[in-house]
RODO-743220 format. One record per residue (C-alpha): residue in one letter; x negated, y negated, z negated. Coordinates in pm, whole numbers, padded with zeros to 5 digits, always signed. Layout:
<rs>
AXYZ/...
</rs>
This chain:
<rs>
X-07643-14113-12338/X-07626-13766-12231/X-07906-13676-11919/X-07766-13487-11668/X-08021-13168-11559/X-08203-13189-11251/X-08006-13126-10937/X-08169-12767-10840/X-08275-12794-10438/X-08373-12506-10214/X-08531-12603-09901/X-08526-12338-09594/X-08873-12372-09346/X-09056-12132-09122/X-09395-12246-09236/X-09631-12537-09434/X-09575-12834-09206/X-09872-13061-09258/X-09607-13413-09248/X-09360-13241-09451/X-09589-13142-09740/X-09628-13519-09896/X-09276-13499-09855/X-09207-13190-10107/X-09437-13319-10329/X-09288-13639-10386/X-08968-13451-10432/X-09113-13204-10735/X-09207-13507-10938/X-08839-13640-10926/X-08699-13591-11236/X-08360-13571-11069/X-08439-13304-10890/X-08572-12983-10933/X-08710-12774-10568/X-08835-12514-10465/X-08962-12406-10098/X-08897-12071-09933/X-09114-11984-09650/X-08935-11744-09376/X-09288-11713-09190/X-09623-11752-09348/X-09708-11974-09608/X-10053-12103-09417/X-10315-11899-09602/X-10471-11757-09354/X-10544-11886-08999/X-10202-11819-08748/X-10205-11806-08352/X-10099-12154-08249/X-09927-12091-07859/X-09930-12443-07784/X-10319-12496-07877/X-10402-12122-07746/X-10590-12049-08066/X-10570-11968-08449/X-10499-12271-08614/X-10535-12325-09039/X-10494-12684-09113/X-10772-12779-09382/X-10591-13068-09584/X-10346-12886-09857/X-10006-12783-09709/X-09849-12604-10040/X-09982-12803-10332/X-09788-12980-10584/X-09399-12775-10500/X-09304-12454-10583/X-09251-12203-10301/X-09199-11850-10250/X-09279-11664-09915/X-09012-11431-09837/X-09097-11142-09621/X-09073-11135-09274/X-08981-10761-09097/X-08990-10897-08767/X-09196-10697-08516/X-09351-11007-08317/X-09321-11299-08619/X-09270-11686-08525/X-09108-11915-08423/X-09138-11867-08074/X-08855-11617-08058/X-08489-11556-08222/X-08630-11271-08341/X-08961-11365-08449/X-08812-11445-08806/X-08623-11157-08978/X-08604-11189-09334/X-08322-10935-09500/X-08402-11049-09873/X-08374-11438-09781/X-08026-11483-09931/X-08090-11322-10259/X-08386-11462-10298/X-08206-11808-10276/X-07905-11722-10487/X-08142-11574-10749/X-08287-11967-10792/X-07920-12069-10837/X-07944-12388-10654/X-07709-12666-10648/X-07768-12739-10239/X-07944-12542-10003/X-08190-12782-09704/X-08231-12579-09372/X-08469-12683-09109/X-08375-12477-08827/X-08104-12353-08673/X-08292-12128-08357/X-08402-11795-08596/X-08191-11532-08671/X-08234-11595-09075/X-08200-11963-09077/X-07848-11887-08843/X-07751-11586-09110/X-07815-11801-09411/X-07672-12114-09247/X-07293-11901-09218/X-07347-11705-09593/X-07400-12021-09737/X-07115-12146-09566/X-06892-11887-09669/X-06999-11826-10054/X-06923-12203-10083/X-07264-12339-10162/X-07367-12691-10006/X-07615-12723-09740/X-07843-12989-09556/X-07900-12944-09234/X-08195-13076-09036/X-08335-13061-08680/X-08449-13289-08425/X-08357-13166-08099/X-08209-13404-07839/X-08054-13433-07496/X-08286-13671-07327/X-08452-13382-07111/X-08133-13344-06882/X-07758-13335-06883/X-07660-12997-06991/X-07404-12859-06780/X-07266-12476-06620/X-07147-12211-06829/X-07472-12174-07013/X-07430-12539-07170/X-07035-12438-07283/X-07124-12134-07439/X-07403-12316-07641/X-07201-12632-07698/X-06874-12428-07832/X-07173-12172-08100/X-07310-12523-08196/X-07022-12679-08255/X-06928-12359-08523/X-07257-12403-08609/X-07248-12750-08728/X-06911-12726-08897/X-07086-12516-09158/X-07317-12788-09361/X-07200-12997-09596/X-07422-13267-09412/X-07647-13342-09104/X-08001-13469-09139/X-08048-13678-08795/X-08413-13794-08767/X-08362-14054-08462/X-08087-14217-08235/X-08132-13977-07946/X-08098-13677-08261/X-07795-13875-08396/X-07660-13823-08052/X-07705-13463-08006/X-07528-13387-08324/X-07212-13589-08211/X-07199-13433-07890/X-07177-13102-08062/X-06846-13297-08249/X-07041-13362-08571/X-06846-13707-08741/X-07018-13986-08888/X-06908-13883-09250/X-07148-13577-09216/X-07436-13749-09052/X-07697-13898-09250/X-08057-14087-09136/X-08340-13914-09276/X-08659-13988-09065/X-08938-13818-08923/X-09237-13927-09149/X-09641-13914-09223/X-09807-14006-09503/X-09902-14382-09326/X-10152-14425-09615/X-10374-14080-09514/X-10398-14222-09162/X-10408-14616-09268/X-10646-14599-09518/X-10997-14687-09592/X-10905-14886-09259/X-11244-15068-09246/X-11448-14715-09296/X-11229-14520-09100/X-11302-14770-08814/X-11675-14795-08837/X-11638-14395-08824/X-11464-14441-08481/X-11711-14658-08373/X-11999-14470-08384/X-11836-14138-08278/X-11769-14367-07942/X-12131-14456-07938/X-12221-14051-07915/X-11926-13982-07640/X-12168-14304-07466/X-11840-14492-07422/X-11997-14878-07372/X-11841-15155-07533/X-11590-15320-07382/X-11423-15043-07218/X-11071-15021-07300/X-11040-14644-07423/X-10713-14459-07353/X-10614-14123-07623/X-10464-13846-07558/X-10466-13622-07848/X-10235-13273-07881/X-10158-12948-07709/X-10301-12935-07354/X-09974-12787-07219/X-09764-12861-06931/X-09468-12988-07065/X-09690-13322-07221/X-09895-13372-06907/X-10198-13393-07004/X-10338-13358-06631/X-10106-13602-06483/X-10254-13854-06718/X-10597-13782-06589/X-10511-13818-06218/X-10289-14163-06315/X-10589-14301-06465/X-10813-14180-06160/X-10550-14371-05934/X-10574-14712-06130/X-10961-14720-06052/X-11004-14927-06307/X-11400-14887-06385/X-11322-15060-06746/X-11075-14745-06851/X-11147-14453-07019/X-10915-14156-07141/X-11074-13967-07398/X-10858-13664-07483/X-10830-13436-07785/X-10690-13026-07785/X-10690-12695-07669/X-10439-12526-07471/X-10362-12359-07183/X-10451-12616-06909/X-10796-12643-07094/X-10982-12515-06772/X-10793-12755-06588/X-10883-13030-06772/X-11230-12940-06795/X-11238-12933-06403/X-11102-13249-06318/X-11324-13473-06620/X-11600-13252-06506/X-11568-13410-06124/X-11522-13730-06316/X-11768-13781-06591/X-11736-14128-06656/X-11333-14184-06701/X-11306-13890-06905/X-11461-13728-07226/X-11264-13357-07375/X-11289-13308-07750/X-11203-13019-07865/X-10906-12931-08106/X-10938-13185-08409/X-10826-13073-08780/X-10622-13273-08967/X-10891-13423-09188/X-11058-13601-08862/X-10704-13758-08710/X-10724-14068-08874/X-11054-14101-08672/X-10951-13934-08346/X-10665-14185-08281/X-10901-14496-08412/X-11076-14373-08089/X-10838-14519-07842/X-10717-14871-07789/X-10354-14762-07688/X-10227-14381-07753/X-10023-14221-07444/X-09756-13971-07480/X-09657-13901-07100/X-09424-13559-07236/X-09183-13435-06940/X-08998-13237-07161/X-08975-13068-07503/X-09075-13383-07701/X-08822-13337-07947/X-08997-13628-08141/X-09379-13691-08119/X-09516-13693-08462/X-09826-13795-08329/X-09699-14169-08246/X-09574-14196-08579/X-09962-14139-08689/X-10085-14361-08402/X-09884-14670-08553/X-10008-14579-08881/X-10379-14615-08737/X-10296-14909-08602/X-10288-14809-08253/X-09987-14926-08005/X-09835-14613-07831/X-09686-14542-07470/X-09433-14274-07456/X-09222-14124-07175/X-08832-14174-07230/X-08794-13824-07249/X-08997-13806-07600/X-08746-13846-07886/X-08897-14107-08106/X-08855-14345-07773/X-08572-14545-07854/X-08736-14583-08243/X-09096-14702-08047/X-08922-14999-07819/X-08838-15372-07937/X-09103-15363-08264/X-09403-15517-08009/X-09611-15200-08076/X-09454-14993-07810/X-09384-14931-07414/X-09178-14681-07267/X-09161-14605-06943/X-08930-14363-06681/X-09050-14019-06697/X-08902-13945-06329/X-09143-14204-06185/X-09489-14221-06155/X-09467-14553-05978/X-09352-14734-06325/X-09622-14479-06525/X-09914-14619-06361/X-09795-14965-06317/X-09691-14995-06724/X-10014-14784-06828/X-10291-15052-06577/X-10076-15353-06751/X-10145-15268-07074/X-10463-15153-07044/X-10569-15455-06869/X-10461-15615-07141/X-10691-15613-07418/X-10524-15952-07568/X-10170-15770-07572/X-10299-15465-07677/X-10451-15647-08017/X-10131-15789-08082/X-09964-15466-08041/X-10226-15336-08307/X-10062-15558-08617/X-09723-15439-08493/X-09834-15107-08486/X-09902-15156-08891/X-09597-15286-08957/X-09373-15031-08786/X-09564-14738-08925/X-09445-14861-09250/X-08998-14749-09112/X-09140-14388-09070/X-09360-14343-09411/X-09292-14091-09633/X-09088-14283-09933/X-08858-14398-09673/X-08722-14044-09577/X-08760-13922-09950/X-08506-14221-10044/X-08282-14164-09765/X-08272-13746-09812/X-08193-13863-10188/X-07876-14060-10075/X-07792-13781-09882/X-07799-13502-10163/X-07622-13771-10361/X-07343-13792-10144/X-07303-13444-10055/X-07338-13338-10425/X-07080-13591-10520/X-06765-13465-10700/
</rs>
């Protein structure tokens, strides 16, 4: 029997994303497939200005061991990915076609080099994956604004071989930009469940004790809140909903940095006992920060393209409440480990969040559910399903 060589994938990414590293890794010890990653950014050596946490972030688990990468250079004057501009890399292409890969995986679309390589790909024939996560749950695009973008993204789109949708509400966007169901293939948004699940038993006790020093008593039902204190995911309106349930048995602890950090400060300083501020947690201590709440709240307005940080919730074995304008929503409801409620109203917020926090019977419930559903979003389920997807893309 003769063995046919590897299938030779080049995967496209700004920067070392901390859920998509288990991910690659998995991938390099295929024997089917051969990868490599090219970084259009920074390849997270060094500590980077995060503008969501309003500080220098360098994750401390490792982000680029176990996969081959290259960093490509980057002329941009003001680099990132907060800008069109921010990532301008002239040798990207050559550096690609110089690996000779079979198919070519682009996260992105929103940077001029992922956009250039997305149409010289598309024109020199080679296959590509695309794969984003955006969604139209924030508002109904419409005006001249929305047509101009809708008739560049539907050019856009034509170009890949395939689609990458990570969710129903993604799935959606896609269409609506005329992409057809023979180019669209599932391929979650994933964590490594077993980081966050595992040594459950220690990784409680750990939680435990750190409530002890924040003097949380027992028997208060603990509310989290753990990510960038920004505007768009309403951190602050979560505080003053939890001052208007008055519940004395409630407590919102909440993790970050950002730019509404003197904000939050303020209003849990005029209310030390229903709030405690952590500061920004590393990677290493998440599977204890979210062990610190009995139910994980998500209240994001807008932006949410998914929330990763339900996905590591569940695998803690905490239940999560999200806003319906966070794009893992419609993924979260009917497995009995989620709520949802209207973003628009702040009548249904409070009344869903004082239900299920009065519920410490429901919420234990939700806890084994929680378990189970982490288990849909773990990484060997989106390495199998990106596998199907090469395969039928690659087909002859």
């Amino acid at each position: 029997m003769i063995r046919r060589p590897p299938k030779r994938l080049a995967i496209v990414v700004s920067h070392p994303i901390q859920y998509f590293a288990p991910l690659y890794q998995r991938l390099a010890r295929r024997d089917d497939l051969a990868i490599k990653v090219f970084f259009t950014w920074h390849a997270g050596r060094e500590p980077v200005d995060d503008r969501g946490f309003n500080e220098a972030i360098a994750w401390d688990i490792p982000v680029t061991d176990g996969f081959e990468f290259a960093l490509v250079p980057n002329v941009a004057v003001d680099p990132g990915t907060h800008r069109f501009f921010g990532l301008r890399n002239p040798g990207l292409l050559a550096h690609l076609m110089a690996w000779e890969p079979d198919l070519v995986l682009v996260h992105g679309w929103a940077w001029l080099s992922h956009l250039r390589v997305l149409h010289a790909l598309h024109r020199l024939g080679i296959r590509t994956l695309f794969r984003g996560d955006s969604h139209l749950l924030d508002a109904q695009p419409t005006g001249p604004r929305w047509w101009l973008k809708r008739g560049l993204l539907r050019r856009v789109f034509s170009w890949p071989a395939g689609l990458l949708f990570v969710g129903s509400a993604n799935r959606s966007y896609f269409e609506r930009f005329g992409v057809g169901a023979a180019r669209l293939f599932a391929c979650p948004h994933s964590i490594d469940v077993g980081r966050f699940a595992e040594p459950a038993a220690a990784l409680e006790q750990e939680a435990l004790e750190w409530r002890r020093h924040l003097h949380i008593a027992a028997g208060r039902t603990v509310l989290l809140y753990a990510g960038k204190f920004e505007r768009k995911k309403r951190p602050t309106e979560l505080m003053r909903i939890v001052q208007q349930l008055n519940d004395p048995g409630i407590i919102l602890v909440l993790a970050g940095a950002g730019e509404l950090q003197s904000e939050i400060d303020a209003i849990a300083a005029s209310d030390p006992g229903r709030f405690r501020v952590l500061p920004f947690q590393n990677q290493s201590r998440m599977p204890i920060v979210y062990r610190l709440g009995d139910l994980f709240v998500l209240p994001s307005a807008f932006g949410e393209t998914w929330g990763i940080a339900a996905n590591e919730a569940l695998a803690c074995g905490r239940p999560v409440l999200v806003s319906d304008r966070v794009g893992c929503a419609a993924e979260m409801v009917g497995h009995g480990c989620a709520r949802v409620f209207p973003s628009h109203d702040a009548i249904a917020w409070k009344r869903v969040l004082g239900e299920m926090a009065a519920n410490v019977e429901m919420l234990a419930r939700m806890r084994i559910a929680a378990e189970k559903r982490a288990r849909a979003f773990d990484i060997p389920v989106t390495e199998a399903a990106l596998v199907a997807a090469i395969g039928a893309v690659c087909a002859p």
